[in-house]
LOMI-109499 format. One record per residue: residue in three letters; x, y, z of N, C-alpha, C, O in turn. Coordinates in pm, whole numbers, plus 32768, in hexadecimal, padded with zeros to 4 digits. Each point is the difference from the previous one (the first is absolute). Last residue first. Layout:
// LOMI-109499
 rest   nx   ny   nz  cax  cay  caz   cx   cy   cz   ox   oy   oz
  ALA    X    Y    Z    X    Y    Z    X    Y    Z    X    Y    Z
...
This chain:
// LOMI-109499
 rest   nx   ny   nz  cax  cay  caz   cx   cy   cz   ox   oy   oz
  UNK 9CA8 7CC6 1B8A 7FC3 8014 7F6B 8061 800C 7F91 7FD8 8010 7F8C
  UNK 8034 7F0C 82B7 8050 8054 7F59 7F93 8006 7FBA 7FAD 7FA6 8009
  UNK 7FFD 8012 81EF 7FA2 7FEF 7F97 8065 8043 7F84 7FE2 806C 7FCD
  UNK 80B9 7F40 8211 8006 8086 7F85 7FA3 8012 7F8F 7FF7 8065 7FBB
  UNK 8050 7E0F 8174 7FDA 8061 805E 7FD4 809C 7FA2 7FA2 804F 8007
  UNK 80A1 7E29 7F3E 7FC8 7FE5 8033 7FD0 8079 8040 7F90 8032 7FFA
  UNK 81EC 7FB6 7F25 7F7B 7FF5 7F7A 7F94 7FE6 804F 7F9B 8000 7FBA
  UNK 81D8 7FD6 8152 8019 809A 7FEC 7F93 7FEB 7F96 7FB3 805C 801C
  UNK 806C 7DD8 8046 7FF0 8062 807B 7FE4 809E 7FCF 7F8D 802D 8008
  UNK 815A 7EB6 7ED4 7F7C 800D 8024 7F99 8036 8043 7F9B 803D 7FDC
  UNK 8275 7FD4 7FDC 7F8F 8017 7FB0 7F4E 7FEF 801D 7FA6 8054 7FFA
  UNK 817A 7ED4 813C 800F 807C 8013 7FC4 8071 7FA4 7FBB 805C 802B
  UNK 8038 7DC1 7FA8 7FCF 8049 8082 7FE2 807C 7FF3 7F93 8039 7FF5
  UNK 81C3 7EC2 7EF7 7F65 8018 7FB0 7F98 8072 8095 7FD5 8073 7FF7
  UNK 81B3 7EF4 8078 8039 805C 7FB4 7F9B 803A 7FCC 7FE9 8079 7FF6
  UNK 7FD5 7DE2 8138 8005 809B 8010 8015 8063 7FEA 7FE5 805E 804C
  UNK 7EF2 7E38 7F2A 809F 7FE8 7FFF 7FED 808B 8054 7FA3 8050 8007
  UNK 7EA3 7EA5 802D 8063 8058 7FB9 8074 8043 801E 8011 8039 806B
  UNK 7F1D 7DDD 801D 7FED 8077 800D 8036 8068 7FA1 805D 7FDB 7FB9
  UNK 7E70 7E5B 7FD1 806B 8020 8034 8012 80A9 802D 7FAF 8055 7FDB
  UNK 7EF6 7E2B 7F7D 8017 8054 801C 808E 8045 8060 8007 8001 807B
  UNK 7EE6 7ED2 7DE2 804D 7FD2 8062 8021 8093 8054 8024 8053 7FAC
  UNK 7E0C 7F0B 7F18 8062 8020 8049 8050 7FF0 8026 7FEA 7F9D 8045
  UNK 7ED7 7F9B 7E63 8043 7FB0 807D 8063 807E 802A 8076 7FE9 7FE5
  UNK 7EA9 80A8 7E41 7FEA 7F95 8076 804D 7FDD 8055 8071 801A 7FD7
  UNK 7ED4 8143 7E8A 805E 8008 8097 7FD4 7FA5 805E 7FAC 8011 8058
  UNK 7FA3 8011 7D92 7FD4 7FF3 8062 8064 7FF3 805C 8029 7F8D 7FF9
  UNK 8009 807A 7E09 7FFD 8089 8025 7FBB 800E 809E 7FE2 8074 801F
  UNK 80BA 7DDD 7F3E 7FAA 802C 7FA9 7FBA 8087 8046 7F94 7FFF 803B
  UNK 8187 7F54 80E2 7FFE 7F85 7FBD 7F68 8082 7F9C 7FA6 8043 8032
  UNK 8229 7FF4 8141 7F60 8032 7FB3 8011 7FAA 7FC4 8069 7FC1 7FEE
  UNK 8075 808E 8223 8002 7F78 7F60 7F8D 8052 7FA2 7F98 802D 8031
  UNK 8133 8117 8158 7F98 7FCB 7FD1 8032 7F80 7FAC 8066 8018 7FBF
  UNK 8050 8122 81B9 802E 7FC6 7F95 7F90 7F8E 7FDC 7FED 7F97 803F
  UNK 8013 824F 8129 7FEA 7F5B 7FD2 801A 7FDB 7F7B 7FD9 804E 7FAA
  UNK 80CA 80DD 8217 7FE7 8009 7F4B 7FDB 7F71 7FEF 8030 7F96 8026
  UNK 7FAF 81F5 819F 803A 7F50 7FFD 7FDC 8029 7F2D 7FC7 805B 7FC4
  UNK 807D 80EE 81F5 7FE4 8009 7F87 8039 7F8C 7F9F 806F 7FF5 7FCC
  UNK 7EF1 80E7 824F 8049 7FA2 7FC0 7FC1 8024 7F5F 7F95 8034 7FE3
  UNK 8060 80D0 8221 8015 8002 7F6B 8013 7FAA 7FE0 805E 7FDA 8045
  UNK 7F78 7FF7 81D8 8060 803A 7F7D 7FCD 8015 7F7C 8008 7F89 7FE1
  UNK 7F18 8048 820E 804A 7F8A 7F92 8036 8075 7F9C 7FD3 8070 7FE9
  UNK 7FE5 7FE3 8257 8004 8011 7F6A 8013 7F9D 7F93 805B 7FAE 800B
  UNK 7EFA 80D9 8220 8018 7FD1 7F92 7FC6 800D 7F96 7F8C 8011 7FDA
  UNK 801A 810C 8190 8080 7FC9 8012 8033 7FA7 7FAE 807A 800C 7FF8
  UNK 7DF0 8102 805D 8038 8011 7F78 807F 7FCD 7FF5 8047 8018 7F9F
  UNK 7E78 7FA2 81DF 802C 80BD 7FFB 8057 8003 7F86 804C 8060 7FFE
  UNK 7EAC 7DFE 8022 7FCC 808C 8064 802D 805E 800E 7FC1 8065 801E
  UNK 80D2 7E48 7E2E 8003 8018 80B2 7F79 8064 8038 7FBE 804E 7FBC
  UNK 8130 7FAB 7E4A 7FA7 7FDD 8035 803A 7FD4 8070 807B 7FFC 8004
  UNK 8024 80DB 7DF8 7FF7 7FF0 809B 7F7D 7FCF 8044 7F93 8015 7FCB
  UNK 8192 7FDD 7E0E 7F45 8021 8071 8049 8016 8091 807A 7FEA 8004
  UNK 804A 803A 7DC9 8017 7FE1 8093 7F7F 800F 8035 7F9D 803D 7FD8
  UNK 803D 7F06 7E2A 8027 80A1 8053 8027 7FC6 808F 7FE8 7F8C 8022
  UNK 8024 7F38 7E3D 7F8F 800E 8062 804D 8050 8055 8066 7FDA 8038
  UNK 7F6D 7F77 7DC2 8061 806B 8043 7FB2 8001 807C 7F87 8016 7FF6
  UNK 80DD 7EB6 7E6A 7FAE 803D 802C 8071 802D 8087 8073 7FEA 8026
  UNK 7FCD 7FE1 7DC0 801C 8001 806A 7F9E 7FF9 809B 7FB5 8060 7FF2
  UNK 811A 7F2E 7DCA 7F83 800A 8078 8004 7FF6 8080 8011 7F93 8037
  UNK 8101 80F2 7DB5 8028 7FCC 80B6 7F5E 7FF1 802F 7FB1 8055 7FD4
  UNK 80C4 7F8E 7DF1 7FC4 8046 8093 8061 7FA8 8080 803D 7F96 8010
  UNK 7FF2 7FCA 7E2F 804B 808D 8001 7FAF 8057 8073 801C 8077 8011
  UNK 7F35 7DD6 7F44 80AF 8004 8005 803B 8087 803E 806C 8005 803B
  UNK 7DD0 8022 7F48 7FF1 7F96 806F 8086 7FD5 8007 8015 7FF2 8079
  UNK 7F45 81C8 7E89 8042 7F70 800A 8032 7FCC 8052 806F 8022 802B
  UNK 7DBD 811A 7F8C 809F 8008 802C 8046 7F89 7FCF 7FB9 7F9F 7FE4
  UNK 7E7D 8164 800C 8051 7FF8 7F89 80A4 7FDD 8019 8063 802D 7FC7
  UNK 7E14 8013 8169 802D 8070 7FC0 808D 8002 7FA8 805E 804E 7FF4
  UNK 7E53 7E5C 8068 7F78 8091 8016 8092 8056 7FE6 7FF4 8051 7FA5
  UNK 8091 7E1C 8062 7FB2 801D 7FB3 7FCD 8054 7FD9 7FDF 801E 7F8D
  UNK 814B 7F8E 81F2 8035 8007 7F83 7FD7 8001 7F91 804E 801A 7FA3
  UNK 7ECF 7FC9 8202 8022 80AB 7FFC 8066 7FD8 7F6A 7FFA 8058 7FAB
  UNK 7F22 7E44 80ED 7F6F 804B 7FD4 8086 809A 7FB4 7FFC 8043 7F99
  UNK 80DD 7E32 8136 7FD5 7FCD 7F81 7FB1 8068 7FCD 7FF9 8007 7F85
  UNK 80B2 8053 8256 806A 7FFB 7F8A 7FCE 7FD1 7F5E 803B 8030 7F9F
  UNK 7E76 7F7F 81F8 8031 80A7 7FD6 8061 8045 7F61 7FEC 8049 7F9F
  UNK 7FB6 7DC3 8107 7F8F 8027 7FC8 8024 808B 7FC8 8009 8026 7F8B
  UNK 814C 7F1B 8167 7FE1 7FD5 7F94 7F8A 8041 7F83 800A 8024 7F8B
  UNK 8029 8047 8287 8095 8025 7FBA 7FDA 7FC8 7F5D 7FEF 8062 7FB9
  UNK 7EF4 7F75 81B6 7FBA 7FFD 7FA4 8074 8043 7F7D 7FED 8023 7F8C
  UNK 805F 7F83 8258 7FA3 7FAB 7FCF 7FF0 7FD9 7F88 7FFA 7F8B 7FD8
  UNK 8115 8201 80DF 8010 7F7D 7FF2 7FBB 7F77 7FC8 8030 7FB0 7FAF
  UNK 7F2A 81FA 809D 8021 7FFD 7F86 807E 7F7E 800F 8017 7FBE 7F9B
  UNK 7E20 803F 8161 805B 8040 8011 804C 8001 7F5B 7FCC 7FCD 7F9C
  UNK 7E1D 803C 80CF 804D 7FBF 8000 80A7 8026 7FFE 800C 8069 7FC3
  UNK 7E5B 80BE 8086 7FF0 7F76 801E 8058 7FA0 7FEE 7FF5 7FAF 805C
  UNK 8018 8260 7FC4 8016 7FA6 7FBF 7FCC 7F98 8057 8009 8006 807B
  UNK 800F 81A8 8021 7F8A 7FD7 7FFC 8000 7F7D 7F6E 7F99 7FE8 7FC2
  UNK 81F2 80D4 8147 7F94 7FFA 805A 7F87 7FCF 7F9A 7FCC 7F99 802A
  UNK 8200 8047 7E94 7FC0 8055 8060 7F80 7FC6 8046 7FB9 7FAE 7FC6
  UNK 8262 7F8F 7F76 7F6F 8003 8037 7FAA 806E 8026 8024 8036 8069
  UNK 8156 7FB0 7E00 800B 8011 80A0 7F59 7FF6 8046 7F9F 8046 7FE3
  UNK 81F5 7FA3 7E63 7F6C 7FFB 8024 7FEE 8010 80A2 805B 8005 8053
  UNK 8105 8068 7DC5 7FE3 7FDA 80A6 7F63 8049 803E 7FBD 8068 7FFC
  UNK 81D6 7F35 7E28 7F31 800F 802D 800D 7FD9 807B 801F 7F8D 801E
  UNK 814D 80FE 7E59 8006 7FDC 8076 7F73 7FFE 8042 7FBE 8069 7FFE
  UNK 8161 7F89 7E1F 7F9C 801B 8010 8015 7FB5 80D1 803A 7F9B 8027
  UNK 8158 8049 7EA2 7FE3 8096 8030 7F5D 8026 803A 7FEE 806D 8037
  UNK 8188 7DF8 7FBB 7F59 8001 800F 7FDA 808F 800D 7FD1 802E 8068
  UNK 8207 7FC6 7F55 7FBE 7F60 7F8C 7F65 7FD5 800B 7FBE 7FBC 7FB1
  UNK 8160 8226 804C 7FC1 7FA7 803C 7FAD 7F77 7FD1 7FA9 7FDF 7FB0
  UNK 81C1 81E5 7FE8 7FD0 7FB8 7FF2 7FB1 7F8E 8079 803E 7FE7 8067
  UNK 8038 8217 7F88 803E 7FAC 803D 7F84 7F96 7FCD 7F89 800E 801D
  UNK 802E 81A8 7F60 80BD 7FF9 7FE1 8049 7F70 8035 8075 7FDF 7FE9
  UNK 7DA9 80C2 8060 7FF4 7FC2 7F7F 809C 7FFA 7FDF 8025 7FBD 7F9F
  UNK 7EE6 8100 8204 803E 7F92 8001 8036 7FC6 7F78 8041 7F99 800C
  UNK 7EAF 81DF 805B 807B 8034 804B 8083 7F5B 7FDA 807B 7FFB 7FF3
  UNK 7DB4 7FDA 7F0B 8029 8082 804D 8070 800C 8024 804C 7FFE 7F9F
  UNK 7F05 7E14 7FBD 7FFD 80AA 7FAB 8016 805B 8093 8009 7FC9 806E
  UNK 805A 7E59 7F68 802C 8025 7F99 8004 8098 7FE4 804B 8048 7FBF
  UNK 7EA7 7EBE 81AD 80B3 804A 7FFC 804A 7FF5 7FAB 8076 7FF5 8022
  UNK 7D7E 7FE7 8066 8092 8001 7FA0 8042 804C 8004 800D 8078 7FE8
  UNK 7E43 7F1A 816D 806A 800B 7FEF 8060 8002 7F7E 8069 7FD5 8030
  UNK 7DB6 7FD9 8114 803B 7FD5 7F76 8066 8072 8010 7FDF 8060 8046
  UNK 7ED6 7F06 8167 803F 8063 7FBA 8036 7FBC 7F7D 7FF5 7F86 8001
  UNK 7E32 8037 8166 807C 7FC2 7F85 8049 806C 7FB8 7FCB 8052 7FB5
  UNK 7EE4 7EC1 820D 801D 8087 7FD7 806E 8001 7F91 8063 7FBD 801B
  UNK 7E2B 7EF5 801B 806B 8024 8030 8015 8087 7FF0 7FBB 804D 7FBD
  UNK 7EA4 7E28 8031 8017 8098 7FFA 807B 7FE7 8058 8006 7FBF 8068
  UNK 7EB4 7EC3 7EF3 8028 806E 8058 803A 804E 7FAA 7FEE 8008 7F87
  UNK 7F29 7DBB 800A 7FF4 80A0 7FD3 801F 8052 8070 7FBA 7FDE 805F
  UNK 8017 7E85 7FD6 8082 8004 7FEA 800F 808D 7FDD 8060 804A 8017
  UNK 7DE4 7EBC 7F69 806E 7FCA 8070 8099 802A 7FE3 8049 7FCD 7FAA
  UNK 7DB0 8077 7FA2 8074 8085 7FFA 8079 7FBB 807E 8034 8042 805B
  UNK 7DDE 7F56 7EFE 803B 7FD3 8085 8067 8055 8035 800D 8035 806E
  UNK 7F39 7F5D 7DE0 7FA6 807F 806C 8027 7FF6 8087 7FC2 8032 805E
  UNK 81A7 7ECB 7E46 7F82 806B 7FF4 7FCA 8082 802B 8020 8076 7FF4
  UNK 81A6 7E62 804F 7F60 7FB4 8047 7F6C 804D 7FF5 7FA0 800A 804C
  UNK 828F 80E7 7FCB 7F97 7FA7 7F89 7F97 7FC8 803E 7FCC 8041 805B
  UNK 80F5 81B9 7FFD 800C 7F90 8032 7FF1 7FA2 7F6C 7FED 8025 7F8C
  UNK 809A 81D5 806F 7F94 7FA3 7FF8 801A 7F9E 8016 8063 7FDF 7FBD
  UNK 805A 81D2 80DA 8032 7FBE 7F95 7F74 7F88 8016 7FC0 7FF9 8068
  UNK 8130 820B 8007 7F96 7FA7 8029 7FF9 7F9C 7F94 8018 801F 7F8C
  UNK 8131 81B1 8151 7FD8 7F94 7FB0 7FA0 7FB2 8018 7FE0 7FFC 8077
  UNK 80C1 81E4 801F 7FC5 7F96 7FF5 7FE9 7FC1 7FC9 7F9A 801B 7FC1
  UNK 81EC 8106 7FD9 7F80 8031 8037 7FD7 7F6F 803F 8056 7FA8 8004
  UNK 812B 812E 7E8D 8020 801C 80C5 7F51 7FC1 803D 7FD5 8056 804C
  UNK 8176 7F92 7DD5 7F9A 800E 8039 8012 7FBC 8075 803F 7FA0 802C
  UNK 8135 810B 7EB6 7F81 7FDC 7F77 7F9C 7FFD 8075 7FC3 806A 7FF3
  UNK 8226 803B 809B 7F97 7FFC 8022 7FBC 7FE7 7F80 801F 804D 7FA5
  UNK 81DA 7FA0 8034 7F8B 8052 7FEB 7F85 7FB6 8034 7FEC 7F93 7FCA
């Protein structure tokens, strides 16, 4: 089940300065509830982020910062989420001849007192993939 589809924005630290502070685009996910609730899941909460044009900082970057604000603000358990980020296909060339692919990497956070530290990022499985993907493209409610 779709919980939220929109722009995210998250506050830097370093004050008035706001270092670090952007904007992703951020889906939430449980798959405990809707179409999915017959098939257990050991991280049923799923959050994929994804860079948008007028963000300042990437969600790689800031993979930690993001993951620590969105399990607070929406009440998640930091054991029991996937975090994903998600970077769409592009093309580019002069006549659109090259392509990069979709990728949808997960990062495995260390927490240390409800804060997501030291990333490791790996790819997503492909069984998981495939779920995802279709929650991606289909927006499930």
């Amino acid at each position: 089940m779709l919980l939220y589809d929109d722009i995210y924005s998250w506050e830097g630290w370093g004050g008035r300065l706001r270092l670090a502070s952007g904007k992703c685009h951020l889906r939430i996910f449980d798959l405990s509830k809707g179409d999915n609730k017959e098939l257990a899941h050991l991280k049923p909460m799923v959050v994929i982020a994804s860079d948008v044009a007028e963000g300042t900082m990437t969600v790689r970057s800031c993979a930690g910062h993001i993951a620590t604000k969105v399990t607070a603000e929406f009440n998640i358990d930091s054991h029991r989420m996937l975090f994903i980020d998600y970077t769409p296909s592009s093309v580019y060339g002069e006549h659109g001849e090259h392509r990069i692919e979709e990728q949808y990497d997960v990062a495995d956070f260390t927490w240390n007192k409800g804060k997501a530290m030291h990333p490791r990022w790996r790819p997503l499985q492909p069984q998981l993939l495939d779920i995802i993907r279709d929650m991606v493209e289909n927006k499930k409610k």
